[in-house]
Predicted model as a PDB file, atoms N, CA, C, CB and O in Angstrom, pLDDT in the B-factor column:
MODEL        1                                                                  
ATOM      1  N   UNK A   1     -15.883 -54.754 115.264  1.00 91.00           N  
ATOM      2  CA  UNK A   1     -15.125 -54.610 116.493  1.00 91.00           C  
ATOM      3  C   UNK A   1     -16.023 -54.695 117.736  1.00 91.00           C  
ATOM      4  CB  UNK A   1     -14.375 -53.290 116.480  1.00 91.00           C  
ATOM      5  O   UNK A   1     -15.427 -54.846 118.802  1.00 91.00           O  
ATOM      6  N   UNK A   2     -16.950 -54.644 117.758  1.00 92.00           N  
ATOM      7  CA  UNK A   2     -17.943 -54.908 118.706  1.00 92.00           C  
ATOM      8  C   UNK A   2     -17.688 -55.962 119.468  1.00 92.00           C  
ATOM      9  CB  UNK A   2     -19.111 -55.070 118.183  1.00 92.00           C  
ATOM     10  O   UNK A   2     -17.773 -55.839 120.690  1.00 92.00           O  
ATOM     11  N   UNK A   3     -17.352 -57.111 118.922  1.00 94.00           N  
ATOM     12  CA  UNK A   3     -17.496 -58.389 119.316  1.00 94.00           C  
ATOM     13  C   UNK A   3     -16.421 -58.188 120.328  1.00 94.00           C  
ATOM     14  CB  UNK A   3     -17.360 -59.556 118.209  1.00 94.00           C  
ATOM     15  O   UNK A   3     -16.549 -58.415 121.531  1.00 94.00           O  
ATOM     16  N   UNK A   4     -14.984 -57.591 119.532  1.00 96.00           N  
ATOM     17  CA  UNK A   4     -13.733 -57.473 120.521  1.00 96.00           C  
ATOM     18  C   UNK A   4     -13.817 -56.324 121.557  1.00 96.00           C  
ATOM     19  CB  UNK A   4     -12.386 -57.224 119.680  1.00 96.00           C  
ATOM     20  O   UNK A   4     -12.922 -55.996 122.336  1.00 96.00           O  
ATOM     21  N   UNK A   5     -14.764 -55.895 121.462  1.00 95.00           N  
ATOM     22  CA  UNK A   5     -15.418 -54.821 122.878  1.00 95.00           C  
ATOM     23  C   UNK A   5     -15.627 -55.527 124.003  1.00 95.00           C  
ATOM     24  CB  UNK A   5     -16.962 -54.086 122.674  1.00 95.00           C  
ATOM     25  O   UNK A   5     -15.011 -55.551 125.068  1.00 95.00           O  
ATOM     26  N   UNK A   6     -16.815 -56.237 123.529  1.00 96.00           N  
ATOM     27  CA  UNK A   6     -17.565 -57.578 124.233  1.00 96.00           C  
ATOM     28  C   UNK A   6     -16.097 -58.080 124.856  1.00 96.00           C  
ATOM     29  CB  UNK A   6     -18.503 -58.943 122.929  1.00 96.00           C  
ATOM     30  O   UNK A   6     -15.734 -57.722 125.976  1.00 96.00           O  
ATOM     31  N   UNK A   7     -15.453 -58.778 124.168  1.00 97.00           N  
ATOM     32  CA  UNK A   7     -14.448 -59.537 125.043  1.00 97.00           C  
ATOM     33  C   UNK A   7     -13.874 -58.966 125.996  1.00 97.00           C  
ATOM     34  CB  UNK A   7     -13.474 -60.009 124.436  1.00 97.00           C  
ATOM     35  O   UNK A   7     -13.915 -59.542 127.083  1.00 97.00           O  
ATOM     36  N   UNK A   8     -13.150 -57.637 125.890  1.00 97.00           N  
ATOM     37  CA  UNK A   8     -12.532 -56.625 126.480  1.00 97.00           C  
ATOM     38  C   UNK A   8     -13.478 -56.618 127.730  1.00 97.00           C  
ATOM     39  CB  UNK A   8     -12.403 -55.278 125.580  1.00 97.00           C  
ATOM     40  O   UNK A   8     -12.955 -56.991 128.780  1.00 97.00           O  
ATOM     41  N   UNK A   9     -15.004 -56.189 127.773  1.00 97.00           N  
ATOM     42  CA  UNK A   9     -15.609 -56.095 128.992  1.00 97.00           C  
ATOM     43  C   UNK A   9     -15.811 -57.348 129.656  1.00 97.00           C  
ATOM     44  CB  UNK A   9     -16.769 -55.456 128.872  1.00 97.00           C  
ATOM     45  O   UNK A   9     -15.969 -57.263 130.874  1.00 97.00           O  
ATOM     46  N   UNK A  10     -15.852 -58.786 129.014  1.00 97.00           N  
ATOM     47  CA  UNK A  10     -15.590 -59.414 130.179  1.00 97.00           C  
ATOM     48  C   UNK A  10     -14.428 -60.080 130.628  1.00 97.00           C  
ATOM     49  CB  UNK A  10     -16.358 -60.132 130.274  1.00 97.00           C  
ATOM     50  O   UNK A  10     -14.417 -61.180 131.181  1.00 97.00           O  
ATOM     51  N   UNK A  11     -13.051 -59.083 130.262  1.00 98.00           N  
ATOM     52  CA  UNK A  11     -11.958 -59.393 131.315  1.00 98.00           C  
ATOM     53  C   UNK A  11     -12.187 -58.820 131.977  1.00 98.00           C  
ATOM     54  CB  UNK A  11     -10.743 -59.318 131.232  1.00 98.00           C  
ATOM     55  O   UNK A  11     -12.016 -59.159 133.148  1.00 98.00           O  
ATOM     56  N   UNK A  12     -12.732 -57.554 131.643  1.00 98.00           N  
ATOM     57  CA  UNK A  12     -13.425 -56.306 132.626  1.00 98.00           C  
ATOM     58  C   UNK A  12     -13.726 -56.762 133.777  1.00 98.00           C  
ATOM     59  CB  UNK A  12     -14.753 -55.643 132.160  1.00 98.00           C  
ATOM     60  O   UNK A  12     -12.864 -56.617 134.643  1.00 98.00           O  
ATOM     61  N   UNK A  13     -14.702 -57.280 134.066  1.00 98.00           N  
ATOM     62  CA  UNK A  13     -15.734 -58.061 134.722  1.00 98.00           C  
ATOM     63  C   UNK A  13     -15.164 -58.753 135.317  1.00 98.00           C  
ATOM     64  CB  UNK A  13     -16.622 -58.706 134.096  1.00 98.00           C  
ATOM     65  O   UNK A  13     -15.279 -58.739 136.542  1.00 98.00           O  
ATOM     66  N   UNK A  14     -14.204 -59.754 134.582  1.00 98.00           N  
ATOM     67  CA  UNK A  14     -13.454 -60.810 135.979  1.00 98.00           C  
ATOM     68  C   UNK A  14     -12.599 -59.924 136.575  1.00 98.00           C  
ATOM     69  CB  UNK A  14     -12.403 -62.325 135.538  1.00 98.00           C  
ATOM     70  O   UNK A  14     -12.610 -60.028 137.801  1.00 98.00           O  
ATOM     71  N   UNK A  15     -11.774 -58.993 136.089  1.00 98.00           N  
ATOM     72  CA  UNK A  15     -10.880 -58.227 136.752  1.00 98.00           C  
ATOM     73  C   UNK A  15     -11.512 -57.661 138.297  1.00 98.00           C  
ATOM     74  CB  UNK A  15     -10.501 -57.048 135.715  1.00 98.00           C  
ATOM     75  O   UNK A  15     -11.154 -57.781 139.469  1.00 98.00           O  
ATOM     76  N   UNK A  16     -12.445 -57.105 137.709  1.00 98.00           N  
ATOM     77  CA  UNK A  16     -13.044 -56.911 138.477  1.00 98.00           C  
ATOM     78  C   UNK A  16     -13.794 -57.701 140.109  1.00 98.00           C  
ATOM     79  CB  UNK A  16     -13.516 -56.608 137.670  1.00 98.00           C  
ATOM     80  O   UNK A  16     -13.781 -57.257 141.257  1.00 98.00           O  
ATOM     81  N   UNK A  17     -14.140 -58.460 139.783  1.00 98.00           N  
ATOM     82  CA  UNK A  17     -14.543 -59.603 140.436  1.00 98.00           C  
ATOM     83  C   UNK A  17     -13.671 -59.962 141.421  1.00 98.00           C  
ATOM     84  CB  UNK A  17     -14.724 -60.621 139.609  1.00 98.00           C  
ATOM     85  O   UNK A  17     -13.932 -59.885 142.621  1.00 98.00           O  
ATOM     86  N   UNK A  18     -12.260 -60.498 140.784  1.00 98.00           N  
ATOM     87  CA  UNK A  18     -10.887 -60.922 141.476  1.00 98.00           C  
ATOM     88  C   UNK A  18     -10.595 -59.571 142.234  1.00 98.00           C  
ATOM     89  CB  UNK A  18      -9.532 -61.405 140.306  1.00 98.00           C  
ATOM     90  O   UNK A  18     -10.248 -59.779 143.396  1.00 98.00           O  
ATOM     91  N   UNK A  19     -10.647 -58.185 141.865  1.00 97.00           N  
ATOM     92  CA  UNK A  19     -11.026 -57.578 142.698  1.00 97.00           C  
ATOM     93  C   UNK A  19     -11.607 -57.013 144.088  1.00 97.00           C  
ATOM     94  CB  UNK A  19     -11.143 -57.562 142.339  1.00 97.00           C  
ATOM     95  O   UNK A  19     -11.050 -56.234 144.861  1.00 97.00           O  
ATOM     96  N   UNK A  20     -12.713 -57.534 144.186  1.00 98.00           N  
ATOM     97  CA  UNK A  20     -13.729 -57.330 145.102  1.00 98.00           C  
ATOM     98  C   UNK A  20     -13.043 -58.295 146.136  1.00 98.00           C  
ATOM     99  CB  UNK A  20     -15.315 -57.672 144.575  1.00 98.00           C  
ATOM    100  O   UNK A  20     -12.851 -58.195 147.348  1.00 98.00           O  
ATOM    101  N   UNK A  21     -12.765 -59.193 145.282  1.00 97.00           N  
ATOM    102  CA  UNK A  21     -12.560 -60.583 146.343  1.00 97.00           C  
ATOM    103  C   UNK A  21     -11.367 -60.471 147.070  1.00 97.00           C  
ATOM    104  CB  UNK A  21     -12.429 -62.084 145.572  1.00 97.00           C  
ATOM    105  O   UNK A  21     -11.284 -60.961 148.196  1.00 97.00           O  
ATOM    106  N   UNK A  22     -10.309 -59.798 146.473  1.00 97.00           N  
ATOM    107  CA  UNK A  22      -9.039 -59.696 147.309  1.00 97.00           C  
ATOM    108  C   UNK A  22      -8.962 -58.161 148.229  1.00 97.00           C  
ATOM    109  CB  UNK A  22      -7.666 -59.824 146.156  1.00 97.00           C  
ATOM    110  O   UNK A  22      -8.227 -57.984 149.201  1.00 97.00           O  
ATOM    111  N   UNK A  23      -9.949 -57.106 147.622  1.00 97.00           N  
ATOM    112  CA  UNK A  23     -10.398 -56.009 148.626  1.00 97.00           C  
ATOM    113  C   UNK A  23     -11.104 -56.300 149.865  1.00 97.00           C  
ATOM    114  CB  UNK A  23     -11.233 -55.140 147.999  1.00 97.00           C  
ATOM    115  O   UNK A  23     -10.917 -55.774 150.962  1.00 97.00           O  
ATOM    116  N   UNK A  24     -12.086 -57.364 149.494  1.00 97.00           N  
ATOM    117  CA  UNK A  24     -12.935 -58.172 150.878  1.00 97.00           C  
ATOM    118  C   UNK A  24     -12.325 -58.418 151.886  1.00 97.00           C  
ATOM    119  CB  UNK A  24     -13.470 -59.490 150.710  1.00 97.00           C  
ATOM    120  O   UNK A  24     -12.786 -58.283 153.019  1.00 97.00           O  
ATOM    121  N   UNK A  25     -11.171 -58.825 151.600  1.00 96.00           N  
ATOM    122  CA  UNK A  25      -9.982 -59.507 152.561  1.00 96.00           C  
ATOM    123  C   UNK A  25      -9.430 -58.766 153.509  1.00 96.00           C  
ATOM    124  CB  UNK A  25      -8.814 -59.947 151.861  1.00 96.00           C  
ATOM    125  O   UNK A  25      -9.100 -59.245 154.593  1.00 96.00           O  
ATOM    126  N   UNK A  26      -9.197 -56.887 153.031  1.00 96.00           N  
ATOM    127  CA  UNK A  26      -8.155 -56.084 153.602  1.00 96.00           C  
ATOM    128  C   UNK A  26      -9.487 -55.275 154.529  1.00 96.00           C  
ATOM    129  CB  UNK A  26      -7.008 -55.060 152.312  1.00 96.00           C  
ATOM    130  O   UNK A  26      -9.640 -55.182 155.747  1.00 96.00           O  
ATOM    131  N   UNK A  27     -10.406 -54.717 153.280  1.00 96.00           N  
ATOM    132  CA  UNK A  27     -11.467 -53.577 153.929  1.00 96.00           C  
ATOM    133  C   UNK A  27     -12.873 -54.289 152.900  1.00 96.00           C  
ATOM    134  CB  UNK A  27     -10.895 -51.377 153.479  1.00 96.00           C  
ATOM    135  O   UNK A  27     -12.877 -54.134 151.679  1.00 96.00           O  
ATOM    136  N   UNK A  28     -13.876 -54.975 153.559  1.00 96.00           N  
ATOM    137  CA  UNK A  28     -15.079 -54.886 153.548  1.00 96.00           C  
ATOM    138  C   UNK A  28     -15.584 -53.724 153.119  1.00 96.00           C  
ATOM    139  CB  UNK A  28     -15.475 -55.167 154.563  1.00 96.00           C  
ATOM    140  O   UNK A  28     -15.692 -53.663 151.894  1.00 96.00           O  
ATOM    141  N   UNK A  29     -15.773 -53.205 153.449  1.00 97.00           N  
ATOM    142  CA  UNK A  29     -16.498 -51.665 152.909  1.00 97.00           C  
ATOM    143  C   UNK A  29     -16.050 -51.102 151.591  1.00 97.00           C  
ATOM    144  CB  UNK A  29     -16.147 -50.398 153.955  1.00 97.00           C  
ATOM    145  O   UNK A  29     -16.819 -50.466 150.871  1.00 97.00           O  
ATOM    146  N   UNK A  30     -14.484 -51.402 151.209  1.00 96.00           N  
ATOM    147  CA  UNK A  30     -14.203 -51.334 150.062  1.00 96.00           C  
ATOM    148  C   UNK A  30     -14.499 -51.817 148.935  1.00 96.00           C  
ATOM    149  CB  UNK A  30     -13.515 -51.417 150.087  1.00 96.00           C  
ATOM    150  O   UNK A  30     -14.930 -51.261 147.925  1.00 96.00           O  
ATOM    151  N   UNK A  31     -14.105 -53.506 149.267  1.00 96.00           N  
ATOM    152  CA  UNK A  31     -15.082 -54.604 148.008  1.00 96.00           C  
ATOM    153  C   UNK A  31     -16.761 -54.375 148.185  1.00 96.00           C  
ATOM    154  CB  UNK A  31     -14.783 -56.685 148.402  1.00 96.00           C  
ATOM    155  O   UNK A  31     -17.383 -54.832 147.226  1.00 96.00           O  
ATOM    156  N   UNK A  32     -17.601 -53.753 149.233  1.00 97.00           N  
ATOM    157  CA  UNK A  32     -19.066 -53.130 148.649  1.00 97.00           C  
ATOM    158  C   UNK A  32     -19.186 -52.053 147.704  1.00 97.00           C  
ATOM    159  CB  UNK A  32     -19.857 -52.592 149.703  1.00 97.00           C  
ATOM    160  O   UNK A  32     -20.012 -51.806 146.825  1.00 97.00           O  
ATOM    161  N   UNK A  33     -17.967 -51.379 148.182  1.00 97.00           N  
ATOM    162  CA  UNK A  33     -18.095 -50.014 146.831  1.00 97.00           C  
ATOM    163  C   UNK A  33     -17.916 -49.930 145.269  1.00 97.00           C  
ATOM    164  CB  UNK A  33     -17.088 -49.025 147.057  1.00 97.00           C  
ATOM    165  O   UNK A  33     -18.048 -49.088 144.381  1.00 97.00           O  
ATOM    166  N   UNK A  34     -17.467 -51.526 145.430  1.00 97.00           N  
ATOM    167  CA  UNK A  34     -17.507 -51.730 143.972  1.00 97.00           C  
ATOM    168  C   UNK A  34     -18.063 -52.533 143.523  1.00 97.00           C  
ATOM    169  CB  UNK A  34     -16.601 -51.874 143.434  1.00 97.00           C  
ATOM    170  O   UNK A  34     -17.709 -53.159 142.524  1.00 97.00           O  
ATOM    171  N   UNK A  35     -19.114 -52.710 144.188  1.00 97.00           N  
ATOM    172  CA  UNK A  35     -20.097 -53.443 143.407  1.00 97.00           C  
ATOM    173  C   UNK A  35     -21.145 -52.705 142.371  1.00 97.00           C  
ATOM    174  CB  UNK A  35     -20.867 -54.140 144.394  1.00 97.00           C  
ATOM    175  O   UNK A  35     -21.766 -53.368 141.541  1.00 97.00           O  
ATOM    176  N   UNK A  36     -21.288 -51.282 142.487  1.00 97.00           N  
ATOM    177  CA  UNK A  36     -22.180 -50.653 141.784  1.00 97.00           C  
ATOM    178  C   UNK A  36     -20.969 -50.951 140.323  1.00 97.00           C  
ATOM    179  CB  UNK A  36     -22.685 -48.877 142.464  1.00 97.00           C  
ATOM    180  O   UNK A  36     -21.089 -51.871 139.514  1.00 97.00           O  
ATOM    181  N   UNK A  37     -19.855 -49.893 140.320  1.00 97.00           N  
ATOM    182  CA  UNK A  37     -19.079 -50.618 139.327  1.00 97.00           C  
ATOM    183  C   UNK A  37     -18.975 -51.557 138.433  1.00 97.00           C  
ATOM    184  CB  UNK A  37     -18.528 -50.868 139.628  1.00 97.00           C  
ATOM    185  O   UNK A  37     -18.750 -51.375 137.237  1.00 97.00           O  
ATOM    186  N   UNK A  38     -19.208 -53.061 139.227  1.00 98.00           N  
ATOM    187  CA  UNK A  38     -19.225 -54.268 138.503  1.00 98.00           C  
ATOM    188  C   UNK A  38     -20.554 -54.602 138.071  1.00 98.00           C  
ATOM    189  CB  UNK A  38     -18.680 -55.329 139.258  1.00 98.00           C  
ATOM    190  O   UNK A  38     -20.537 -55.708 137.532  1.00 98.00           O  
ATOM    191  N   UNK A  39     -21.782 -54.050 138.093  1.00 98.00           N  
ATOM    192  CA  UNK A  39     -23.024 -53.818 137.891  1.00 98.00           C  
ATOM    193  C   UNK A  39     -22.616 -53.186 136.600  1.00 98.00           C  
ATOM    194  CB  UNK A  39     -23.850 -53.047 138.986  1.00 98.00           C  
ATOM    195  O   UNK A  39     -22.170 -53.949 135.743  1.00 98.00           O  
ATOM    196  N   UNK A  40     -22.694 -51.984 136.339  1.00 98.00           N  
ATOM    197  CA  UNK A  40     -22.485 -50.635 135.739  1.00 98.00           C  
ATOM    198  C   UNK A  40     -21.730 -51.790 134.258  1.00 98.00           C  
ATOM    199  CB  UNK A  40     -21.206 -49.161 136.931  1.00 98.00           C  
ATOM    200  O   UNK A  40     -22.342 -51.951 133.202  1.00 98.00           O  
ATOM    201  N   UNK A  41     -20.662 -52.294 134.489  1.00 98.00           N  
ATOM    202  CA  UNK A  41     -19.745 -53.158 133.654  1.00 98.00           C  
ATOM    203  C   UNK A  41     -20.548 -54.079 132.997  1.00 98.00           C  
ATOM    204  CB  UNK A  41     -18.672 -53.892 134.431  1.00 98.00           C  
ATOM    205  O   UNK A  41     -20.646 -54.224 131.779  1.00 98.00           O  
ATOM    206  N   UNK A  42     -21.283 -54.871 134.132  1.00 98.00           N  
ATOM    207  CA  UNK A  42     -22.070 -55.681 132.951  1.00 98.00           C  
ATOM    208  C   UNK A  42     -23.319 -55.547 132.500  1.00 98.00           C  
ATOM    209  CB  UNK A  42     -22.147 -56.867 133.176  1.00 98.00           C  
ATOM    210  O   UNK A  42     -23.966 -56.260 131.732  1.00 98.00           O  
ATOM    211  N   UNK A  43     -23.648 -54.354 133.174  1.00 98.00           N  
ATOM    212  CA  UNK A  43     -24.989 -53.822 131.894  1.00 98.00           C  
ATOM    213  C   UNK A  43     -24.326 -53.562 130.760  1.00 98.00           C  
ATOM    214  CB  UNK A  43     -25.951 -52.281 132.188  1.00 98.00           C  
ATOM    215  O   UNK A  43     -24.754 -53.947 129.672  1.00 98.00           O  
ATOM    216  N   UNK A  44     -23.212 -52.881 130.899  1.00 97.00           N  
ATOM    217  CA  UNK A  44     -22.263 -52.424 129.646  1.00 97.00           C  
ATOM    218  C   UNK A  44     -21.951 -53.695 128.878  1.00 97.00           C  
ATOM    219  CB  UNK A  44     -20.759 -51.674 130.137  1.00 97.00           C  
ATOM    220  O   UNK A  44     -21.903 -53.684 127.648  1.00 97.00           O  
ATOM    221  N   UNK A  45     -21.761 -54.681 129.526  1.00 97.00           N  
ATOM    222  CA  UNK A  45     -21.390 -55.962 128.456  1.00 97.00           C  
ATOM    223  C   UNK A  45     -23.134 -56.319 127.598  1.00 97.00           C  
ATOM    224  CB  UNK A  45     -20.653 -57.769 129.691  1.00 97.00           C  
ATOM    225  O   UNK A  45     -23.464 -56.571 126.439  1.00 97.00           O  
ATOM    226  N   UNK A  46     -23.611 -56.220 128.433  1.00 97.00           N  
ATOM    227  CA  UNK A  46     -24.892 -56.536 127.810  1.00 97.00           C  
ATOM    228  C   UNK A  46     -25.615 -56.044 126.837  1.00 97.00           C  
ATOM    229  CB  UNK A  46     -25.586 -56.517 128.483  1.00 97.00           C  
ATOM    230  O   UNK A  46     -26.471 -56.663 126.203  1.00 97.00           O  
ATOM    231  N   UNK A  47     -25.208 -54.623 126.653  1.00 97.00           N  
ATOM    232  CA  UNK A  47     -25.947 -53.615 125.844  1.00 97.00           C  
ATOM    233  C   UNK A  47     -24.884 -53.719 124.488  1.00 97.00           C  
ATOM    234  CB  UNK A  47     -26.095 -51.900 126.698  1.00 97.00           C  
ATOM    235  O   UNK A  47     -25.271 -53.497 123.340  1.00 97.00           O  
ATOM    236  N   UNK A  48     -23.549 -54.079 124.825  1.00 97.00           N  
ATOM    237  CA  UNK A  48     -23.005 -54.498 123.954  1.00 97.00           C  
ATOM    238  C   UNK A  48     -23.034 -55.438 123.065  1.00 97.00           C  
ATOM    239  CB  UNK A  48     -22.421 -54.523 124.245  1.00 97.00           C  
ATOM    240  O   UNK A  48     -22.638 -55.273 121.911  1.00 97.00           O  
ATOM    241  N   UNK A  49     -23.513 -56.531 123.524  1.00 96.00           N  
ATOM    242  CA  UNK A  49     -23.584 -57.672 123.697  1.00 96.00           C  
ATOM    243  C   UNK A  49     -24.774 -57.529 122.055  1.00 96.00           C  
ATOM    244  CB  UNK A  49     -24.058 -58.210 125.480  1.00 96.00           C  
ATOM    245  O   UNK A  49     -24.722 -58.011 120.924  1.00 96.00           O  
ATOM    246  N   UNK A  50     -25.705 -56.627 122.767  1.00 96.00           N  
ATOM    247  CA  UNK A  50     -27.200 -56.921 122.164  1.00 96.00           C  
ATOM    248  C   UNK A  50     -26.711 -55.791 120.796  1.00 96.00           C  
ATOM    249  CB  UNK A  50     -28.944 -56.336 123.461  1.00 96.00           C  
ATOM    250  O   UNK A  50     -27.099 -55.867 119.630  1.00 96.00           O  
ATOM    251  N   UNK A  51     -25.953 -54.983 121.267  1.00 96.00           N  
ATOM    252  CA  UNK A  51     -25.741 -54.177 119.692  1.00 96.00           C  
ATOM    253  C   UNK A  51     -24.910 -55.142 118.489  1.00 96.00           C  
ATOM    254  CB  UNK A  51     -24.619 -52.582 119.957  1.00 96.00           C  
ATOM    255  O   UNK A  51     -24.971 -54.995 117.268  1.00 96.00           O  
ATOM    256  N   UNK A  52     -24.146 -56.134 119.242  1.00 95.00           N  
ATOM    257  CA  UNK A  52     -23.226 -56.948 118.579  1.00 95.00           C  
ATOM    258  C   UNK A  52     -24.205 -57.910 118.084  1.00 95.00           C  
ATOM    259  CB  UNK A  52     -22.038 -57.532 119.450  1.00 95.00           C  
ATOM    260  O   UNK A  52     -23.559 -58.834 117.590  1.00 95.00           O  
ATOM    261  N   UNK A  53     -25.256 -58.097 117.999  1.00 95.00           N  
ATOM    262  CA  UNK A  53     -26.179 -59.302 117.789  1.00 95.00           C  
ATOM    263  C   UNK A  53     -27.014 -58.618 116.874  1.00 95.00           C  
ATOM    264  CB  UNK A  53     -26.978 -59.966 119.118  1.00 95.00           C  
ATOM    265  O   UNK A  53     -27.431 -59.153 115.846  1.00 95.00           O  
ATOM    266  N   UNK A  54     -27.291 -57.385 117.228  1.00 95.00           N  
ATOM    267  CA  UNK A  54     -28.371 -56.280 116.086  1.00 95.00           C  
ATOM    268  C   UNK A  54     -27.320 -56.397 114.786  1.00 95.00           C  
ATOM    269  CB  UNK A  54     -28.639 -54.070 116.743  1.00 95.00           C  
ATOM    270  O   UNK A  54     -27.934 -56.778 113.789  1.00 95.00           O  
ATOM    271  N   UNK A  55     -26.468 -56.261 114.637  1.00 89.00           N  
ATOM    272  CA  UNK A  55     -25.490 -55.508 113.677  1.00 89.00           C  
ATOM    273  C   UNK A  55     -24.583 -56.970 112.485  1.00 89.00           C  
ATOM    274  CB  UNK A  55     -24.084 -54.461 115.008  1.00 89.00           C  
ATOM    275  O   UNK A  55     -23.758 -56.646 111.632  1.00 89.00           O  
TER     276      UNK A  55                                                      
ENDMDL                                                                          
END                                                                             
């Protein structure tokens, strides 16, 4: 199930993304606050990523 983790975090990630981009629009300051977030997400895909590759 790892793998379907992996996938899960990068809808994550675009969700995210499409996010930022339509917050940018209303409040600036808002789409910056989630950038630590979308960081945070894809270290998480990554560490996943690398356990899904160990295993």
């Amino acid at each position: 199930m790892y793998f379907f983790a992996f996938l899960w975090l990068l809808v994550l990630i675009i969700l995210i993304a499409l996010m930022i981009y339509q917050f940018h629009k209303i409040s600036p300051v808002a789409a910056y606050l989630q950038i630590p977030y979308l960081i945070w997400c894809l270290f998480a895909a990554y560490l996943n990523f690398m356990i899904y590759q160990l295993n």
